[in-house]
Backbone as JSON, one array per atom type, in Angstrom:
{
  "sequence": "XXXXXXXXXXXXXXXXXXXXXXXXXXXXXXXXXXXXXXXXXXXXXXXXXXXXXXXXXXXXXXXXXXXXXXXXXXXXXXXXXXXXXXXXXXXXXXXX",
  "N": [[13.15, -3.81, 5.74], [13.11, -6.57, 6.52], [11.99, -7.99, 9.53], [12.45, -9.61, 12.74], [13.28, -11.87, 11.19], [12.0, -11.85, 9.63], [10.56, -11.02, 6.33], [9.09, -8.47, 5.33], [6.77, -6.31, 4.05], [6.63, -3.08, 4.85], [4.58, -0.4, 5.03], [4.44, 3.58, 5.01], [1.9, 5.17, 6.74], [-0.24, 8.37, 6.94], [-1.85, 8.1, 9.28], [-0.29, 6.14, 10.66], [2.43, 3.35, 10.68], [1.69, 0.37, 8.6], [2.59, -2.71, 8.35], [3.14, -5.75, 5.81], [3.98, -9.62, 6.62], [5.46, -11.17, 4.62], [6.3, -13.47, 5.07], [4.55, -15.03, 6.6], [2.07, -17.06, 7.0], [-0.97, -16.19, 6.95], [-4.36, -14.87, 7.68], [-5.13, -13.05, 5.98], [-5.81, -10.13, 7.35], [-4.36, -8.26, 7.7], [-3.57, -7.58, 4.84], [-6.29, -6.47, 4.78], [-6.23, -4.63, 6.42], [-3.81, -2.91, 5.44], [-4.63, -1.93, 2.88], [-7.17, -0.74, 3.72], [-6.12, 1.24, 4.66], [-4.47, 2.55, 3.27], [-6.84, 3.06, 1.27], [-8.14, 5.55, 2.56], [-5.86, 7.23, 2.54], [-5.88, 7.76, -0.4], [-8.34, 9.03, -0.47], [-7.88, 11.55, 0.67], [-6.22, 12.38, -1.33], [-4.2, 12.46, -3.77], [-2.07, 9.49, -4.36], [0.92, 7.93, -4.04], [3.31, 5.32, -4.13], [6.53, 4.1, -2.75], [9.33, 2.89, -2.94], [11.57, 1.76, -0.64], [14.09, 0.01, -0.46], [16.37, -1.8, 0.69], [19.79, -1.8, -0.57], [21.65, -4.38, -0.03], [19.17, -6.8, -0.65], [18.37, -6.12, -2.85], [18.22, -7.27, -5.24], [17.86, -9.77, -4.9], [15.23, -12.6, -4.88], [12.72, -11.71, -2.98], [12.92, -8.84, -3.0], [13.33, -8.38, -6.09], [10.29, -9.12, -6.55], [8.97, -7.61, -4.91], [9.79, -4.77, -5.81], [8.04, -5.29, -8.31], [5.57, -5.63, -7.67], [4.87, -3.05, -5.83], [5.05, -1.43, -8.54], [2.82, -2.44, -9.76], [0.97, -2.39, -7.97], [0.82, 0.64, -7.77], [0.08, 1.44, -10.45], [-2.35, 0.4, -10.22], [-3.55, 1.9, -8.27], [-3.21, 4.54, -9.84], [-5.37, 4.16, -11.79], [-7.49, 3.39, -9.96], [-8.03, 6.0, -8.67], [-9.37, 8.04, -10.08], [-11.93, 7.27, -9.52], [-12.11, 7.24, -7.07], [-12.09, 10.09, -6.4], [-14.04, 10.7, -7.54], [-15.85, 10.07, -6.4], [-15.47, 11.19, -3.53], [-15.9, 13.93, -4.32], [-19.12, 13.61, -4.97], [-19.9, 12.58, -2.5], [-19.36, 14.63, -0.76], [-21.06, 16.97, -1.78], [-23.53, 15.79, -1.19], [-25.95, 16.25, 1.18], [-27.01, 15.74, 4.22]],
  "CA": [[12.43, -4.86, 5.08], [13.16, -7.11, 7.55], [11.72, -7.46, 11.28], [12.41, -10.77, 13.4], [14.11, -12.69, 10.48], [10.82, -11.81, 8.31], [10.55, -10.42, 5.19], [7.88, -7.56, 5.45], [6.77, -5.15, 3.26], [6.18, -1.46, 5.4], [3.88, 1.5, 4.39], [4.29, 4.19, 6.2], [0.65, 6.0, 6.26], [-0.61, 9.61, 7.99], [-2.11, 7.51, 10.72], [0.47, 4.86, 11.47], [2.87, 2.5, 9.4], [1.55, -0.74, 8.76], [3.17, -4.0, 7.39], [2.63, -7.11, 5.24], [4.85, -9.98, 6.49], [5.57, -11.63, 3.47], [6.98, -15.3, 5.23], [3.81, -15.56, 7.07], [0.57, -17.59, 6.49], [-2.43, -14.93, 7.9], [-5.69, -14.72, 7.26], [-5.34, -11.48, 5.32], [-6.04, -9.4, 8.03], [-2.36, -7.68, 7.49], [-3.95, -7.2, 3.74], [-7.12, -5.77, 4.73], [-5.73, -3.2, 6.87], [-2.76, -1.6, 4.8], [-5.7, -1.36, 1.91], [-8.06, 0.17, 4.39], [-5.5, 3.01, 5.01], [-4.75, 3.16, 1.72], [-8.08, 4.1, 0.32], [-8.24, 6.49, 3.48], [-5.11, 8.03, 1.98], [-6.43, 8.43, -1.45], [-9.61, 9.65, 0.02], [-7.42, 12.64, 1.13], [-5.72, 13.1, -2.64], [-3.07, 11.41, -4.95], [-0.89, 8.4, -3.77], [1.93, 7.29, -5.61], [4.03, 4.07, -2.57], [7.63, 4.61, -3.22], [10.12, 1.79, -2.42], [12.67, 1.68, -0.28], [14.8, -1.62, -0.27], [17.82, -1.65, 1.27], [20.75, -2.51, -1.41], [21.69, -5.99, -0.13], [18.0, -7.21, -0.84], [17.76, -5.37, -3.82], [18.32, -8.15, -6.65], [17.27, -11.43, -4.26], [13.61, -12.52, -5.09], [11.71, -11.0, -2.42], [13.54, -7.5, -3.82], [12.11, -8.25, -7.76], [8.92, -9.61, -6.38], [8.64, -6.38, -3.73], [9.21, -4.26, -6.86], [6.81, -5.45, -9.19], [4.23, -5.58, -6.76], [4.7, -1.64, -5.77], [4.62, -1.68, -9.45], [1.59, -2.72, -10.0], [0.2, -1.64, -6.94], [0.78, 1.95, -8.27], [-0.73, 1.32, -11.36], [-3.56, 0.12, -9.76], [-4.07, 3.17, -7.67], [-3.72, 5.66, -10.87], [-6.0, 3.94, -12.11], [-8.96, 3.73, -9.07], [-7.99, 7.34, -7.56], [-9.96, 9.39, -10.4], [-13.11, 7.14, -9.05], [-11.89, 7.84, -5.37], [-11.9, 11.59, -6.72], [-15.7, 10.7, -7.74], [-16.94, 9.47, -5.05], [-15.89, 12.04, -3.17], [-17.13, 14.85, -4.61], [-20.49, 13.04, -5.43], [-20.12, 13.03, -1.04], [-18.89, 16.21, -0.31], [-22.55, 17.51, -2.52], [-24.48, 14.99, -0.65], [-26.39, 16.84, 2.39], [-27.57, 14.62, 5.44]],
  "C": [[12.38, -6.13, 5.94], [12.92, -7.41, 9.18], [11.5, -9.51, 11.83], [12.65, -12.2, 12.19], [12.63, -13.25, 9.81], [10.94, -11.34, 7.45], [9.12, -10.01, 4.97], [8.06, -6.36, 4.53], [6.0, -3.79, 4.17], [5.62, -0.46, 5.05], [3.93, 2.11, 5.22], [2.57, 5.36, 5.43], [0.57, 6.94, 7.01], [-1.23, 8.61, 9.36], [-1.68, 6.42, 11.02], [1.16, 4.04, 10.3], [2.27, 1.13, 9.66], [2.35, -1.7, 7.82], [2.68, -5.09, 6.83], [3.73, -8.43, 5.55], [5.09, -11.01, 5.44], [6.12, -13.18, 3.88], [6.25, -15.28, 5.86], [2.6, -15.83, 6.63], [-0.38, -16.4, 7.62], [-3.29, -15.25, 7.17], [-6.43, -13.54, 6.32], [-6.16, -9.99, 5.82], [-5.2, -8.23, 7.76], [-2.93, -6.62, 6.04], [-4.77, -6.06, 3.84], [-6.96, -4.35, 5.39], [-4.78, -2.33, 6.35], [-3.66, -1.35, 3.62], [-6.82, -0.25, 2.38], [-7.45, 1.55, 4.33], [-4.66, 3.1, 3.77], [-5.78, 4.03, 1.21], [-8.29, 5.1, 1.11], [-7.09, 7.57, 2.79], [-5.44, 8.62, 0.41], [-7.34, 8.8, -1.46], [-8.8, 10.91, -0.28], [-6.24, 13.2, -0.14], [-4.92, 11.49, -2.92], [-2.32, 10.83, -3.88], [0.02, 8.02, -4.7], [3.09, 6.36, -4.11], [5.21, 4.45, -3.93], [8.44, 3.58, -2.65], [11.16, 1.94, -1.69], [13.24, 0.66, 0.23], [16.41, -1.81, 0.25], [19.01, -3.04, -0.1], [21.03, -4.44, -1.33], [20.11, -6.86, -0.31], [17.54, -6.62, -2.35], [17.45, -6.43, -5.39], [17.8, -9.59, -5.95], [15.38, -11.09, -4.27], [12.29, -11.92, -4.18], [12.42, -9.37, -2.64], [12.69, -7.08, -5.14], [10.94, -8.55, -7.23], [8.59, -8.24, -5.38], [8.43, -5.47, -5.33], [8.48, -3.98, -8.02], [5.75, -5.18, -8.59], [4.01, -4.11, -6.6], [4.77, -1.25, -7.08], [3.79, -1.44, -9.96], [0.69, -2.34, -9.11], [0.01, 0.43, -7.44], [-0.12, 2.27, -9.71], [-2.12, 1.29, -11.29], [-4.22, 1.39, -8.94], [-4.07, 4.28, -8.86], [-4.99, 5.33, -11.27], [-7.95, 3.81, -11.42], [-8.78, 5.15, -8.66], [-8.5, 8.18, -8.67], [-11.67, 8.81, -9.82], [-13.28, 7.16, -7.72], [-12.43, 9.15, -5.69], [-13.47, 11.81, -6.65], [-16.61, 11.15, -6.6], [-16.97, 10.62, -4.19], [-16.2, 13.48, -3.02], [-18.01, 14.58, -4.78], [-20.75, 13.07, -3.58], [-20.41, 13.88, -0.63], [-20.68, 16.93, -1.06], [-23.55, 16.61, -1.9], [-24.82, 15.5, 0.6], [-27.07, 15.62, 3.27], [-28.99, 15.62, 6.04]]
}
């Protein structure tokens, strides 16, 4: 959870882990890319992000605020991945 006395949140995805560092101001570049390979991953079926927080971080506020967020972030993906599912079968039947 930690890299260079940051507090980052890590996905690891099929094509590469990316991070969010959570004590830096960005431009939401950081954002747009672990979402990108997100929806790339629920392109390719079900997602369900799984936490792993290392004990001493587990009860200090970037800990509760990490786990709500994957949380809700999960929620949020049950909830778009049957119109991921759509889409692409409504693709996959679409001839060029």
């Amino acid at each position: 959870m930690a890299a260079n006395n940051h507090t980052v949140l890590s996905f690891g995805f099929k094509s590469g882990d990316r991070s969010l560092d959570l004590d830096e101001e960005n431009d939401g570049v950081q954002i747009k890319e672990v979402f990108a390979h997100l929806l790339e991953e629920m392109y390719d079926g079900a997602v369900q992000i799984e936490l792993d927080i290392p004990e001493a971080r587990a009860n200090d506020l970037y800990g509760i605020v990490s786990k709500a967020y994957i949380a809700q972030l999960n929620a949020e993906i049950q909830r778009v991945q049957p119109k991921v599912d759509a889409l692409k079968q409504k693709c996959s039947k679409t001839t060029i």
